[in-house]
DRENPA-3360 file (N, C-alpha, C; in nm, 2 decimals, always signed):
BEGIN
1 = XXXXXXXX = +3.90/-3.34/-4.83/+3.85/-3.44/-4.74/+3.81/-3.56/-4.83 ~ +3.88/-3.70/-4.78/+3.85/-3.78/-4.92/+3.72/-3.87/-4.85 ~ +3.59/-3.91/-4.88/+3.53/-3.96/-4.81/+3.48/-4.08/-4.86 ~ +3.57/-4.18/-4.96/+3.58/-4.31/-5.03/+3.48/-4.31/-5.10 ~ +3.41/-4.43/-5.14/+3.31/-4.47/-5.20/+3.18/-4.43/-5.16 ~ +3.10/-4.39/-5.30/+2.99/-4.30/-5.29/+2.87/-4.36/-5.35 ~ +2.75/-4.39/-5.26/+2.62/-4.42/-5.32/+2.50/-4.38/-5.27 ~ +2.42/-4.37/-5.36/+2.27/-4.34/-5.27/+2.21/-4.45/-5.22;
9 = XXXXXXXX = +2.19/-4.49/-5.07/+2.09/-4.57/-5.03/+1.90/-4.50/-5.06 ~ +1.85/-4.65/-5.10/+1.71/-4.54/-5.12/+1.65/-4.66/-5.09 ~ +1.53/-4.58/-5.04/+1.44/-4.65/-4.97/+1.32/-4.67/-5.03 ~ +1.29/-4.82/-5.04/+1.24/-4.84/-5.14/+1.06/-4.93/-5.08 ~ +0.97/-4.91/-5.15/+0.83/-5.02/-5.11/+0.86/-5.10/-5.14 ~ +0.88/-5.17/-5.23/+0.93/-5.32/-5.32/+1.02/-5.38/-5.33 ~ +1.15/-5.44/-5.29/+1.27/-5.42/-5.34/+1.24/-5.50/-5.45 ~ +1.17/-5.59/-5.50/+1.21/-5.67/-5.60/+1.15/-5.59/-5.73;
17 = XXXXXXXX = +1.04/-5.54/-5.74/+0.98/-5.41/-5.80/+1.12/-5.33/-5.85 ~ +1.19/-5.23/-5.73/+1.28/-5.15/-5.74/+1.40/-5.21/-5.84 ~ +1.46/-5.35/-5.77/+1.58/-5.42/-5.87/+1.51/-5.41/-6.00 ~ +1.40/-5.47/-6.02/+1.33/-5.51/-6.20/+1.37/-5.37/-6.23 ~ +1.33/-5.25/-6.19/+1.37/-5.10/-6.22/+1.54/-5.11/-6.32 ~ +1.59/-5.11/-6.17/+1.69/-5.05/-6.21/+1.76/-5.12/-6.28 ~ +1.77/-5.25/-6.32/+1.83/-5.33/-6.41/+1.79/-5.30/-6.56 ~ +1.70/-5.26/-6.56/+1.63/-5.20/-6.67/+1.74/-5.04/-6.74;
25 = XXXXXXXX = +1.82/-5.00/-6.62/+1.87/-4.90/-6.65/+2.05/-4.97/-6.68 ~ +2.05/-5.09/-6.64/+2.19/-5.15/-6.72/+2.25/-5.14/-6.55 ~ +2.14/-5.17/-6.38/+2.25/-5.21/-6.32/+2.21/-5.33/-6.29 ~ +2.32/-5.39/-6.18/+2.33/-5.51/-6.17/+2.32/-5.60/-6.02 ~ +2.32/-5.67/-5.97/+2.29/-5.70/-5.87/+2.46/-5.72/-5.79 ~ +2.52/-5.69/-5.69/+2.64/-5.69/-5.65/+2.65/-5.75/-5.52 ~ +2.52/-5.73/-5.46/+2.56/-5.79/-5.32/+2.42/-5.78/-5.28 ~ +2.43/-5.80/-5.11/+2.30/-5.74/-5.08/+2.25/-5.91/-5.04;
33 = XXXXXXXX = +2.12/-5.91/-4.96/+2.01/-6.01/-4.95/+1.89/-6.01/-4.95 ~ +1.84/-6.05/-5.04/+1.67/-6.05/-5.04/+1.60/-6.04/-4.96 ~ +1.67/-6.16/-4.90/+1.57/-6.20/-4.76/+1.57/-6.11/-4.63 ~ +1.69/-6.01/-4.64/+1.67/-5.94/-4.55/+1.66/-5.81/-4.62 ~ +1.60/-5.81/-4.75/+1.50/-5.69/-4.78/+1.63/-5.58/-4.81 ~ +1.74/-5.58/-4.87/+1.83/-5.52/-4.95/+1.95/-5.58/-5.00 ~ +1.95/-5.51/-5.13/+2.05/-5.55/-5.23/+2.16/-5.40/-5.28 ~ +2.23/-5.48/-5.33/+2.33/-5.37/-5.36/+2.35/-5.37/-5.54;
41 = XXXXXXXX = +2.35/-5.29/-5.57/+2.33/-5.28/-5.73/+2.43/-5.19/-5.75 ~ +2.48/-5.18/-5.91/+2.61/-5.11/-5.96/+2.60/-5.11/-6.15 ~ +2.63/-4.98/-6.17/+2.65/-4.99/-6.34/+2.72/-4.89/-6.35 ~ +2.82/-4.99/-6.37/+3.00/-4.93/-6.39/+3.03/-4.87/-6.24 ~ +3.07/-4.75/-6.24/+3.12/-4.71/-6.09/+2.99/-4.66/-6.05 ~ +2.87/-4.64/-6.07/+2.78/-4.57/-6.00/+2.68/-4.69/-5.87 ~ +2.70/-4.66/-5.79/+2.62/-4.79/-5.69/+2.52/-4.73/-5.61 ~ +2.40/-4.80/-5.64/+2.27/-4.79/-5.54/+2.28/-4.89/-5.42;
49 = XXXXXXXX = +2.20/-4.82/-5.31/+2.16/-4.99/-5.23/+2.02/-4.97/-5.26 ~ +1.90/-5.06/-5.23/+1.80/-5.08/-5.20/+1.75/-5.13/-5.07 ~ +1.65/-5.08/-5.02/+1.69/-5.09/-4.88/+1.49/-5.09/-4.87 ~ +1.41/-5.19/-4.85/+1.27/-5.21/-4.82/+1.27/-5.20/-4.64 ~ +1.21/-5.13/-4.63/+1.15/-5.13/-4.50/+1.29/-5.05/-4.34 ~ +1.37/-5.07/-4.40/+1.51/-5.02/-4.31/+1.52/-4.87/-4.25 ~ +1.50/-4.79/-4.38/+1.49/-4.67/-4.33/+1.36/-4.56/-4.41 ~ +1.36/-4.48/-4.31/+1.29/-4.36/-4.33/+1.24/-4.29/-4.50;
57 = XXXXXXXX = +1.39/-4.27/-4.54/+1.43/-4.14/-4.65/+1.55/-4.20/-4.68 ~ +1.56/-4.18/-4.84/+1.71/-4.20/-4.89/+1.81/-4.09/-4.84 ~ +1.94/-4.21/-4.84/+2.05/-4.14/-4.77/+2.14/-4.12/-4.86 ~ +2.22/-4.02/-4.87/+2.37/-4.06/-4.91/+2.46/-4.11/-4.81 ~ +2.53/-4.22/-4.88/+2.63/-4.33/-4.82/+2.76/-4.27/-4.85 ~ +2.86/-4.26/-4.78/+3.03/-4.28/-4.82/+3.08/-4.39/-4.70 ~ +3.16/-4.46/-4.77/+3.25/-4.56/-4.75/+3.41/-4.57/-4.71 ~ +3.47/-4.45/-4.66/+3.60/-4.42/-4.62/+3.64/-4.60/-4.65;
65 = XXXXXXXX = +3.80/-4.58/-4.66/+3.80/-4.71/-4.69/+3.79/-4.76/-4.81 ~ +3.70/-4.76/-4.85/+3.67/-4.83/-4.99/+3.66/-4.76/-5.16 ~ +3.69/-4.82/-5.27/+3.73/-4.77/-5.37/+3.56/-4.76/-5.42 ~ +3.54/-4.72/-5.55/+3.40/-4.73/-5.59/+3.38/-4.86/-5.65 ~ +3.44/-4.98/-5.58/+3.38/-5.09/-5.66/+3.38/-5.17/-5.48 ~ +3.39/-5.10/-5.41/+3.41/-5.16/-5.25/+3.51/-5.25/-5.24 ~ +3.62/-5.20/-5.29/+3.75/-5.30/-5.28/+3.85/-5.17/-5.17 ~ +3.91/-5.27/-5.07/+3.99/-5.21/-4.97/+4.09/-5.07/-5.04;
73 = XXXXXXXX = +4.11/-4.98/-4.95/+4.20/-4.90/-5.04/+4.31/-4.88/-4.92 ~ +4.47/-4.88/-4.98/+4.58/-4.90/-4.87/+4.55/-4.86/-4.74 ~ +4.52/-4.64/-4.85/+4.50/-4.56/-4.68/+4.42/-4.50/-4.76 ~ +4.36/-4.46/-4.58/+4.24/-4.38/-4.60/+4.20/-4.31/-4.50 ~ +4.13/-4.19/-4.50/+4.09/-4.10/-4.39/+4.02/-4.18/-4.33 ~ +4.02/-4.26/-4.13/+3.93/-4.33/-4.07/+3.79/-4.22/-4.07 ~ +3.70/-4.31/-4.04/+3.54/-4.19/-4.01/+3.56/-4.14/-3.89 ~ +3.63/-4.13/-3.80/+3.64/-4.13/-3.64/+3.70/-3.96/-3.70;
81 = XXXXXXXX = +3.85/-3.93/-3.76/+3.89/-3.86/-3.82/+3.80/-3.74/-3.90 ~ +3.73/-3.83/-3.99/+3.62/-3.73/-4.07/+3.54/-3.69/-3.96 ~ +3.48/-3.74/-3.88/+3.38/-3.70/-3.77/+3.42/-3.58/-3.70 ~ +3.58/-3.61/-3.64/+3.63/-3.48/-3.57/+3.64/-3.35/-3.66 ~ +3.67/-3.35/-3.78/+3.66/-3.28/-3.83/+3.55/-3.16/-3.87 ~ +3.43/-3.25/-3.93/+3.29/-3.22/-3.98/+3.27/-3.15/-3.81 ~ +3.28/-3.16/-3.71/+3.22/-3.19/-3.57/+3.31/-3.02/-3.56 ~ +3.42/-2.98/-3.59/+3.49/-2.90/-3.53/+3.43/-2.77/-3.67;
89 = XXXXXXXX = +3.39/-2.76/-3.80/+3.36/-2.69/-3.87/+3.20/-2.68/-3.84 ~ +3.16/-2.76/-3.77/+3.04/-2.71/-3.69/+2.93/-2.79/-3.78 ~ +2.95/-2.92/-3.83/+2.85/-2.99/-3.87/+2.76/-3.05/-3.77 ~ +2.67/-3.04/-3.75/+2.50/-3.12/-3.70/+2.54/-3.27/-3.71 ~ +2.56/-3.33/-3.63/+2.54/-3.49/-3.61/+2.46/-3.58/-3.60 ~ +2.40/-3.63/-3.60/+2.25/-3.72/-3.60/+2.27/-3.80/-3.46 ~ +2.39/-3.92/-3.50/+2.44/-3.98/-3.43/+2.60/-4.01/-3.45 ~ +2.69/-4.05/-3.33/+2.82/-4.00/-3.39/+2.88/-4.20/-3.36;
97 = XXXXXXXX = +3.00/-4.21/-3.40/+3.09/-4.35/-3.39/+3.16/-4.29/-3.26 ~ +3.19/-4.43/-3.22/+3.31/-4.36/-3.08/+3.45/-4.38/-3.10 ~ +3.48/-4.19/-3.09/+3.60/-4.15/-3.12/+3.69/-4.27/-3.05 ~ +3.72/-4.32/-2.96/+3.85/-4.38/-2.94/+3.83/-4.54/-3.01 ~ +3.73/-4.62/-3.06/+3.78/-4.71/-3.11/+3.85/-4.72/-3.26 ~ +3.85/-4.85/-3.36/+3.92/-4.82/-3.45/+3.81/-4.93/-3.52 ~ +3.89/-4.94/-3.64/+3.82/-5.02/-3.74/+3.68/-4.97/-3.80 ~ +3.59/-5.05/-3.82/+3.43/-5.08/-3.86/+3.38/-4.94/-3.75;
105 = XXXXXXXX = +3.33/-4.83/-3.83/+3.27/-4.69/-3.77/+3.16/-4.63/-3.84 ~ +3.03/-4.60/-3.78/+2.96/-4.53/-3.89/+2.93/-4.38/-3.81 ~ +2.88/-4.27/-3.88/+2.81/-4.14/-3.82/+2.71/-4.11/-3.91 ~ +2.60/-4.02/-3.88/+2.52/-3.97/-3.95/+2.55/-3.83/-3.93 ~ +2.52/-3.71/-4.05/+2.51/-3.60/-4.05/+2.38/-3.55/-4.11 ~ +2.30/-3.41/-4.12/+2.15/-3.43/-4.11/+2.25/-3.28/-4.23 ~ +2.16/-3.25/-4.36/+2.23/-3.16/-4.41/+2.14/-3.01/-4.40 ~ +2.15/-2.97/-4.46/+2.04/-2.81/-4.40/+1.87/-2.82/-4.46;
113 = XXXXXXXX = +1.88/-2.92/-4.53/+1.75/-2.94/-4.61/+1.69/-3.10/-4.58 ~ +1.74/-3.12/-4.44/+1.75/-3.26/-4.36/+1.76/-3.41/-4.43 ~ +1.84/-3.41/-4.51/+1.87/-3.50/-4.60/+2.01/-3.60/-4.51 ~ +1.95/-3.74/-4.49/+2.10/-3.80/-4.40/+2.20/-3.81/-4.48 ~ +2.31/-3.79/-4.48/+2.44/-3.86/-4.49/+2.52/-3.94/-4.40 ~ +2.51/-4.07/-4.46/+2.53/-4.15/-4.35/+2.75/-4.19/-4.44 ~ +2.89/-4.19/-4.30/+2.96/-4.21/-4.33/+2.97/-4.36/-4.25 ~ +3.01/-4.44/-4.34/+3.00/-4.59/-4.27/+3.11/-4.66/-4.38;
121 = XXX = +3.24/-4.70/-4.27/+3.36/-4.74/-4.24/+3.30/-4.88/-4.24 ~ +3.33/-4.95/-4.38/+3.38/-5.11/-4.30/+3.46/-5.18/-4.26 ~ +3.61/-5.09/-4.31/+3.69/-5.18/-4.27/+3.78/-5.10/-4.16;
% end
């Protein structure tokens, strides 16, 4: 099951705190907006988001769709697809995307030690 590009979203008190961090560790600032309190960081293929105030608990992120630098990839397993699947081997859903549309899709999965995995389709 290929589930594209992989990062931990983490949830952070500070983000500007958090960035001075991790830049410290050689990453880099790639996207993201301050002003709405997350940024996206990267050193080499490995990518964080930072995310102040948004959510709960850090998540793991996959990106169906996307390469590890979030560049489109030709084909790819849609999340609607991954959903049915995870859904049919008897994964736990949080919240799900709706099966009949296309494009832009996310779901959440809750793992046995309640840890989110969030799969979110942008393109």
């Amino acid at each position: 099951m290929e589930l594209g590009a992989f990062s931990v979203s983490l949830a952070v008190a500070d983000l500007e705190a958090s960035r001075v961090f991790y830049e410290k560790f050689g990453f880099e600032v790639v996207g993201g907006d301050p002003s709405e309190n997350w940024q996206i960081l990267r050193n080499g293929r490995h990518t964080i988001g930072i995310f102040q105030g948004m959510f709960d608990r850090n998540i793991l992120t996959f990106n169906p769709g996307w390469n590890d630098q979030a560049e489109p990839l030709e084909s790819f397993t849609d999340a609607r697809e991954l959903q049915r699947r995870l859904k049919a081997s008897g994964v736990r859903l949080e919240n799900e995307a709706d099966e009949e549309g296309s494009g832009p899709a996310s779901f959440v999965a809750i793992d046995p030690d309640g840890n989110p995995i969030l799969v979110d389709q942008h393109v």
